[in-house]
PDB file as gemmi writes it, atoms N, CA and C in Angstrom:
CRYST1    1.000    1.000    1.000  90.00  90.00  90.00 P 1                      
ATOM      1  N   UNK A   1     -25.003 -15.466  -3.648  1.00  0.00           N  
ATOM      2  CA  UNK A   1     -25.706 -14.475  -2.860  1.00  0.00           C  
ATOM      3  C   UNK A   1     -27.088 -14.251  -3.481  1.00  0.00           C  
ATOM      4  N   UNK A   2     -27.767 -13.975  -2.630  1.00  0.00           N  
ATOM      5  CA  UNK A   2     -29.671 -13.963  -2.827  1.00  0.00           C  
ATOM      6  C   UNK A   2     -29.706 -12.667  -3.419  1.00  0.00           C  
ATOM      7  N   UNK A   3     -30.853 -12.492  -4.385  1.00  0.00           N  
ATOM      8  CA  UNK A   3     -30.745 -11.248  -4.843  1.00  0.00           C  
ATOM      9  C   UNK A   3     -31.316 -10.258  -4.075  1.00  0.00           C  
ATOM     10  N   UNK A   4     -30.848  -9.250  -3.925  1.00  0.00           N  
ATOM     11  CA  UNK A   4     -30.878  -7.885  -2.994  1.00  0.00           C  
ATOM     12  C   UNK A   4     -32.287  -7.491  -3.475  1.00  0.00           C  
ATOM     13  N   UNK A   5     -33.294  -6.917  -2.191  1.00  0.00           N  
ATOM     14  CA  UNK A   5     -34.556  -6.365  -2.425  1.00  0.00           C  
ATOM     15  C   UNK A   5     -34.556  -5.216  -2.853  1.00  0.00           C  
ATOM     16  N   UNK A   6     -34.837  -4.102  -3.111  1.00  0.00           N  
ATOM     17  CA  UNK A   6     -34.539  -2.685  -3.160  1.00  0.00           C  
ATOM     18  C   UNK A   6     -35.695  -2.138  -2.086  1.00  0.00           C  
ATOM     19  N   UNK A   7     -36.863  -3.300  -1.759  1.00  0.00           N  
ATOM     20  CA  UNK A   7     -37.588  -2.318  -0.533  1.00  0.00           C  
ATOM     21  C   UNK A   7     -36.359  -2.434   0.532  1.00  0.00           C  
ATOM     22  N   UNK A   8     -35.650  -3.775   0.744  1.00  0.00           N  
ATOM     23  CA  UNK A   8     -34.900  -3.488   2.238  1.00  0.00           C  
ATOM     24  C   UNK A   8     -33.649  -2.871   1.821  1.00  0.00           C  
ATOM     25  N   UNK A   9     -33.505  -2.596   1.131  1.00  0.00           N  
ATOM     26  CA  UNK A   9     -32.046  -1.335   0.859  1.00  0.00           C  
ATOM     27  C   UNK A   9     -32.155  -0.342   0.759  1.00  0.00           C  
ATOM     28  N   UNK A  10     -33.853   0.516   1.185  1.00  0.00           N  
ATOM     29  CA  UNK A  10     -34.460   1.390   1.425  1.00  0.00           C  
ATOM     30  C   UNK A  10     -34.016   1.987   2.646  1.00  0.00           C  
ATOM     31  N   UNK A  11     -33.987   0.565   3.336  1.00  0.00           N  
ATOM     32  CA  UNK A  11     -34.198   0.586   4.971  1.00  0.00           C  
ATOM     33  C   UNK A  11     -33.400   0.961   5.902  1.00  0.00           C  
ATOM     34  N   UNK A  12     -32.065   1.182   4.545  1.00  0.00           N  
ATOM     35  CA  UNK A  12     -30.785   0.872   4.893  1.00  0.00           C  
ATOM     36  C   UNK A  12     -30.047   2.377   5.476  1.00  0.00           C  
ATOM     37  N   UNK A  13     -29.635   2.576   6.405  1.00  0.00           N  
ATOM     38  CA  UNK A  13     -28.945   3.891   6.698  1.00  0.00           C  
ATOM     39  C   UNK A  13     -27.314   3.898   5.476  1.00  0.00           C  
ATOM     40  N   UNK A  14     -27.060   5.063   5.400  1.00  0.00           N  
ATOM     41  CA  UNK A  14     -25.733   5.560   4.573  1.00  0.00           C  
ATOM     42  C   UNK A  14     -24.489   4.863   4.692  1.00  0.00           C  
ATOM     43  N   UNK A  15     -24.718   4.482   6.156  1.00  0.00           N  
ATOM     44  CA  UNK A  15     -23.124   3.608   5.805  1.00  0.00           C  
ATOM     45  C   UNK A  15     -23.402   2.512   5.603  1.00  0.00           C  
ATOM     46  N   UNK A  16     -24.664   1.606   5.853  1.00  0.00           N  
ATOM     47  CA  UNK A  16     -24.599   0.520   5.837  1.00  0.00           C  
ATOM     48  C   UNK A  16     -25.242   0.189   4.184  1.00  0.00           C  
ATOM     49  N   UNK A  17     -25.316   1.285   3.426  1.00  0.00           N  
ATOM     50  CA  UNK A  17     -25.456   1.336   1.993  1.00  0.00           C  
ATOM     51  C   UNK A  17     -24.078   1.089   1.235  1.00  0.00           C  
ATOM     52  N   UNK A  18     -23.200   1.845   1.940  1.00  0.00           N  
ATOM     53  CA  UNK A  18     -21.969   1.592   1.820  1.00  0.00           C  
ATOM     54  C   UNK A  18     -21.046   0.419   1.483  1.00  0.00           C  
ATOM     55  N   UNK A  19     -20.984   0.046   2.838  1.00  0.00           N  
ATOM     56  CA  UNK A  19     -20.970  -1.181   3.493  1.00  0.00           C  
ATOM     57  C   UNK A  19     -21.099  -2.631   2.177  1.00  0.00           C  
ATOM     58  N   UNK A  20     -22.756  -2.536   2.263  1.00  0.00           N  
ATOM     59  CA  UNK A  20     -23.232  -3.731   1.167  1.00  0.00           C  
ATOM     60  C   UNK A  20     -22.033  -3.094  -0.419  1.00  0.00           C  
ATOM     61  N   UNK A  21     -22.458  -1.815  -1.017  1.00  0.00           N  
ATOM     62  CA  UNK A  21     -21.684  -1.977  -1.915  1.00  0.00           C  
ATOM     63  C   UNK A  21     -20.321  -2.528  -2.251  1.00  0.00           C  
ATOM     64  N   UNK A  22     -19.542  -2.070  -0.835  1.00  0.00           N  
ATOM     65  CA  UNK A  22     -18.304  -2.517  -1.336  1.00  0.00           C  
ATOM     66  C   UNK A  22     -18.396  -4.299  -1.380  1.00  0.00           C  
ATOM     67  N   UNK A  23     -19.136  -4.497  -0.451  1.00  0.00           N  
ATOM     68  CA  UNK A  23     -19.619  -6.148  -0.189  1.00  0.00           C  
ATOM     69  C   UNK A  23     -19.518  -6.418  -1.999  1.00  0.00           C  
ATOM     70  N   UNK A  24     -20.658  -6.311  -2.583  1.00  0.00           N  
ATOM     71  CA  UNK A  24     -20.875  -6.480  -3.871  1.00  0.00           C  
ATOM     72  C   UNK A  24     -19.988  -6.119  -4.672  1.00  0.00           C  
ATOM     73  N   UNK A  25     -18.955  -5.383  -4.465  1.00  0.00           N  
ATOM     74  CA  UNK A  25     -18.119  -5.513  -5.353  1.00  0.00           C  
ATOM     75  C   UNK A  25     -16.905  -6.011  -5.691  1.00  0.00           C  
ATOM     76  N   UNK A  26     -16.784  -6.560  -4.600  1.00  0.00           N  
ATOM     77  CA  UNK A  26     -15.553  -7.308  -4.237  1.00  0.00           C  
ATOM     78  C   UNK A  26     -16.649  -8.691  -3.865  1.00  0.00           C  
ATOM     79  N   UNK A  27     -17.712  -8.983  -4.385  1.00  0.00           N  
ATOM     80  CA  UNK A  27     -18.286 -10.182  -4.874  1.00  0.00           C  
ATOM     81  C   UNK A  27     -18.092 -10.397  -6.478  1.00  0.00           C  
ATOM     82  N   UNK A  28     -17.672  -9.377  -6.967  1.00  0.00           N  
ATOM     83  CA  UNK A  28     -18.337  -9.105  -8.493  1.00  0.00           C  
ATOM     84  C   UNK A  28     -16.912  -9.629  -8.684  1.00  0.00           C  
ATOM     85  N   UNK A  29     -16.272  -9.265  -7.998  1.00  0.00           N  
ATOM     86  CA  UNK A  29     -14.795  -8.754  -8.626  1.00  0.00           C  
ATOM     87  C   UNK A  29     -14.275 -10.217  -8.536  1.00  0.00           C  
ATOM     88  N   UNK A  30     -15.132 -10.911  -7.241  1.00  0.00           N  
ATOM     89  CA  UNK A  30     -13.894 -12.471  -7.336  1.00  0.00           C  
ATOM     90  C   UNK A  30     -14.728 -13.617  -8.088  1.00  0.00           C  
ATOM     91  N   UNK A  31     -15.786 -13.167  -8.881  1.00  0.00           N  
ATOM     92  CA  UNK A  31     -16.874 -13.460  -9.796  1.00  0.00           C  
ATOM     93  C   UNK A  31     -16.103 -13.629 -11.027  1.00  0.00           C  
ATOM     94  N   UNK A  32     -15.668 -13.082 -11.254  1.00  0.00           N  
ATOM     95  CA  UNK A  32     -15.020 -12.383 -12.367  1.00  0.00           C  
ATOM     96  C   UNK A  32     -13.786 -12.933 -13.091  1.00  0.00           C  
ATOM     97  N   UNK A  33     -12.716 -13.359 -11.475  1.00  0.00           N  
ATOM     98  CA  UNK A  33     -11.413 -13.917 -11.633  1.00  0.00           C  
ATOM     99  C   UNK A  33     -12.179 -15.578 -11.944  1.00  0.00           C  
ATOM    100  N   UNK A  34     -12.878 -15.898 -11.180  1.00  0.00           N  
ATOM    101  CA  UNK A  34     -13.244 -17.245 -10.990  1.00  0.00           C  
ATOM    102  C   UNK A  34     -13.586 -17.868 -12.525  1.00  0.00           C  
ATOM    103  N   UNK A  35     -14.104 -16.599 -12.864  1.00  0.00           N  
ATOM    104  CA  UNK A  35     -14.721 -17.121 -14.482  1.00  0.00           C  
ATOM    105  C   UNK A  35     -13.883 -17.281 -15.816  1.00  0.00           C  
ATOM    106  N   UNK A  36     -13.058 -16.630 -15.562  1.00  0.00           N  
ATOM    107  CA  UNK A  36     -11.569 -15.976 -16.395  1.00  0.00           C  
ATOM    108  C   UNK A  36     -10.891 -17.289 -16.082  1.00  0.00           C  
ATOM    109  N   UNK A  37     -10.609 -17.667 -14.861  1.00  0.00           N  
ATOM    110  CA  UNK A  37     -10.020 -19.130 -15.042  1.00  0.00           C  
ATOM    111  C   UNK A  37     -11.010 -20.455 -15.498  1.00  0.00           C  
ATOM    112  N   UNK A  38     -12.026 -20.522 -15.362  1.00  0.00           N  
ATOM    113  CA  UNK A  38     -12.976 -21.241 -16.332  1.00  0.00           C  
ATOM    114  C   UNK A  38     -13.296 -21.842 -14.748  1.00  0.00           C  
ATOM    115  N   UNK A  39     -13.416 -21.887 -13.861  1.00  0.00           N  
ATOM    116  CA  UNK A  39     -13.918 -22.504 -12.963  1.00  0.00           C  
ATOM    117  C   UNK A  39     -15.892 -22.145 -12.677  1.00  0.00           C  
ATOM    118  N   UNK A  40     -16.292 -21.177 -13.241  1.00  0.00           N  
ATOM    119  CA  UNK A  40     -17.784 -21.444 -13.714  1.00  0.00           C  
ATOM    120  C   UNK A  40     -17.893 -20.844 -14.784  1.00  0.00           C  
ATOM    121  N   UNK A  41     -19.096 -21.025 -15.393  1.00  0.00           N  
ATOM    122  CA  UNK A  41     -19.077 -20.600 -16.672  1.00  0.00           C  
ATOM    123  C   UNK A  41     -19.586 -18.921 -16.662  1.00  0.00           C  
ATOM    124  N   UNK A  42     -19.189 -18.286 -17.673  1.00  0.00           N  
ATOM    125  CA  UNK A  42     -18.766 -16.644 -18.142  1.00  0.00           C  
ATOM    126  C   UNK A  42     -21.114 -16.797 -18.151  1.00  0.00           C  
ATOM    127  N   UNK A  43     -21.764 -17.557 -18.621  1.00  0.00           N  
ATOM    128  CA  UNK A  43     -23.366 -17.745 -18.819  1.00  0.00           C  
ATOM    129  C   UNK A  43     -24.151 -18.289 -17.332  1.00  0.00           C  
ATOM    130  N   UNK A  44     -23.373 -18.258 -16.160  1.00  0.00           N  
ATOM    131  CA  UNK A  44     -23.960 -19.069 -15.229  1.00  0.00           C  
ATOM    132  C   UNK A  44     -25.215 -18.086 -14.705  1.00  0.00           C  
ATOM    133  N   UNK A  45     -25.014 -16.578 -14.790  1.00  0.00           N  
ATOM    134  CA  UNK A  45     -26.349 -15.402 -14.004  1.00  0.00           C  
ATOM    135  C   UNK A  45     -25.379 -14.973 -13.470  1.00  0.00           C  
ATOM    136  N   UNK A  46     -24.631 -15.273 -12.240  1.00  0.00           N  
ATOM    137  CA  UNK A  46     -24.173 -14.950 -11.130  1.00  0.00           C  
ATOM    138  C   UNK A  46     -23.597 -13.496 -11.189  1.00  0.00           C  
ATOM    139  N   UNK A  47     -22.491 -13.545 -12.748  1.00  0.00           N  
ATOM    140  CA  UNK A  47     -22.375 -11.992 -12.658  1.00  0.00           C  
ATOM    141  C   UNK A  47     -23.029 -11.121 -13.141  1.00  0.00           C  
ATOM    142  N   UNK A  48     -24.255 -11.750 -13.716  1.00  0.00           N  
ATOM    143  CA  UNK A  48     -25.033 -10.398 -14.069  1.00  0.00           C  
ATOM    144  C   UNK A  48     -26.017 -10.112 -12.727  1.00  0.00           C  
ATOM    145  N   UNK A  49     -26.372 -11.224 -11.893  1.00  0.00           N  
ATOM    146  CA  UNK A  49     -26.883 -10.895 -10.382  1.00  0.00           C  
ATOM    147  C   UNK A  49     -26.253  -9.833  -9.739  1.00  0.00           C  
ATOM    148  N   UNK A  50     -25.065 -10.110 -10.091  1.00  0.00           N  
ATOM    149  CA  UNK A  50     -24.209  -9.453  -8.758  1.00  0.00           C  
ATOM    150  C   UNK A  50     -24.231  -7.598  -9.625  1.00  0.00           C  
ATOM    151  N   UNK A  51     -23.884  -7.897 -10.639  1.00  0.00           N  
ATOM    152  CA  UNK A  51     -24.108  -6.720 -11.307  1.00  0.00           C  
ATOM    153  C   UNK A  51     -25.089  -5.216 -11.398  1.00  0.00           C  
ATOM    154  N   UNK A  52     -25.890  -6.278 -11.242  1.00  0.00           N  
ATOM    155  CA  UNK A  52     -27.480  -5.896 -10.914  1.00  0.00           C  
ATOM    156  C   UNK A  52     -27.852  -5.285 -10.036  1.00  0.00           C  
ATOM    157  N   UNK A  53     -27.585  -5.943  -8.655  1.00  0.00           N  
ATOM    158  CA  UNK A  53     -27.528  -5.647  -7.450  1.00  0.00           C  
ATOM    159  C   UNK A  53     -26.568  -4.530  -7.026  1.00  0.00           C  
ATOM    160  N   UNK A  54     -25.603  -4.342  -7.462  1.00  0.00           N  
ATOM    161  CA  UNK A  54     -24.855  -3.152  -7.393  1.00  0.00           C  
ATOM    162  C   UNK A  54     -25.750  -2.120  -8.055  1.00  0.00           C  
ATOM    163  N   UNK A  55     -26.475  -1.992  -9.268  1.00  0.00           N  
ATOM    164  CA  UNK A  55     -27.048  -1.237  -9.499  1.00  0.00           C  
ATOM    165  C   UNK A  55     -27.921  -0.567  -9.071  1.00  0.00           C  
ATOM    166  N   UNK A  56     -28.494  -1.629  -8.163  1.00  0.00           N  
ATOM    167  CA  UNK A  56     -29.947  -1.578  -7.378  1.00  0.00           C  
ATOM    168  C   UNK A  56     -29.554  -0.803  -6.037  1.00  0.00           C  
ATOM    169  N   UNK A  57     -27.785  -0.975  -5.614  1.00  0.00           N  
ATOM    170  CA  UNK A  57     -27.921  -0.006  -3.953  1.00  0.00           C  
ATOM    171  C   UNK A  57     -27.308   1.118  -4.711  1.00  0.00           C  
ATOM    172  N   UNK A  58     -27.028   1.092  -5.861  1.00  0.00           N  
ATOM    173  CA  UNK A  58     -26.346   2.816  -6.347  1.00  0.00           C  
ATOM    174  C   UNK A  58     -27.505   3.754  -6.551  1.00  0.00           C  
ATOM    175  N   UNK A  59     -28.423   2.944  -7.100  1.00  0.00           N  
ATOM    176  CA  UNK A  59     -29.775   3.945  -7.327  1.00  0.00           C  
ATOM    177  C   UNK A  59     -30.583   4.377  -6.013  1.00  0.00           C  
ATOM    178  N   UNK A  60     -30.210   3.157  -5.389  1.00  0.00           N  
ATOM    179  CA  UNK A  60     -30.774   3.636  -3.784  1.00  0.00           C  
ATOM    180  C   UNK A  60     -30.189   4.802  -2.889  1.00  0.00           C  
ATOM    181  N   UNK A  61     -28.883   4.804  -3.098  1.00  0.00           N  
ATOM    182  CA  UNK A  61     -27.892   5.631  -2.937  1.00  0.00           C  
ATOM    183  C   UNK A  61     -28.192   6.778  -3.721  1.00  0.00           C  
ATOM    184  N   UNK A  62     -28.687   7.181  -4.927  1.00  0.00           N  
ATOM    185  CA  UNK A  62     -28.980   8.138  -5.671  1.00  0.00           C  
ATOM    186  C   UNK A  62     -29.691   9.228  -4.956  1.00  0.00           C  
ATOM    187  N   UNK A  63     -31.259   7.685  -4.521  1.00  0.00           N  
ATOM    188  CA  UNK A  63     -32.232   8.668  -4.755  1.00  0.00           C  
ATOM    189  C   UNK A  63     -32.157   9.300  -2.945  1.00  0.00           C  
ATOM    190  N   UNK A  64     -31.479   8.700  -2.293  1.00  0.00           N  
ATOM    191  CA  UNK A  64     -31.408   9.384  -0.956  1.00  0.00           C  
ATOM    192  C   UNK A  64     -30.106  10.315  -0.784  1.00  0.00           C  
ATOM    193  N   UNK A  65     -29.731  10.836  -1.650  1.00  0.00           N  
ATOM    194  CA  UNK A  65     -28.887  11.471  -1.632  1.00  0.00           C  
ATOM    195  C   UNK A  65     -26.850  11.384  -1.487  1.00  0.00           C  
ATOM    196  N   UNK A  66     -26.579   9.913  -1.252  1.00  0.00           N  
ATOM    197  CA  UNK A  66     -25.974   9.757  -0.564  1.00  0.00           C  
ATOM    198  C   UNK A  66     -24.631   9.440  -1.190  1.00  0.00           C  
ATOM    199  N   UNK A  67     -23.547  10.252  -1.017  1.00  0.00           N  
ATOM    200  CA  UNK A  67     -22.388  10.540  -2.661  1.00  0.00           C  
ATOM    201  C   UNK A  67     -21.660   8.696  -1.777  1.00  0.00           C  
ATOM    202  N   UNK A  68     -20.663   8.572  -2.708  1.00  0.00           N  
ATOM    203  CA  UNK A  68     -20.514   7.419  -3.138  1.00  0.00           C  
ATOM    204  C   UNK A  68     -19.022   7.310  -2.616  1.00  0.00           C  
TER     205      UNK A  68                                                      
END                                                                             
């Protein structure tokens, strides 16, 4: 997955802030299993992308008010 902008997650209404998070985290999450069985490597980016990007719609989520 492409890394998330934070101008267009600006853009984003409340549920569809939502929405992407759970997206991302249940990206993170099968990120995670995949790596644990050695099928990519624990150094590839991917989960610190995905990581990241969760961070990036929580703060977006922050600053518009919008509980979680």
């Amino acid at each position: 997955m492409p890394q998330v902008k934070t101008r267009a997650l600006r853009e984003l209404d409340p549920e569809q802030l939502r929405d992407r998070l759970f997206e991302l985290r249940g990206e993170l999450s099968k990120l995670k299993t995949t790596a644990a069985r050695g099928m990519i490597q624990k150094n590839s980016g991917k989960i610190r992308r995905a990581r990241k990007s969760i961070a990036r719609v929580l703060t977006v989520m922050k600053q518009k008010g919008v509980a979680e």
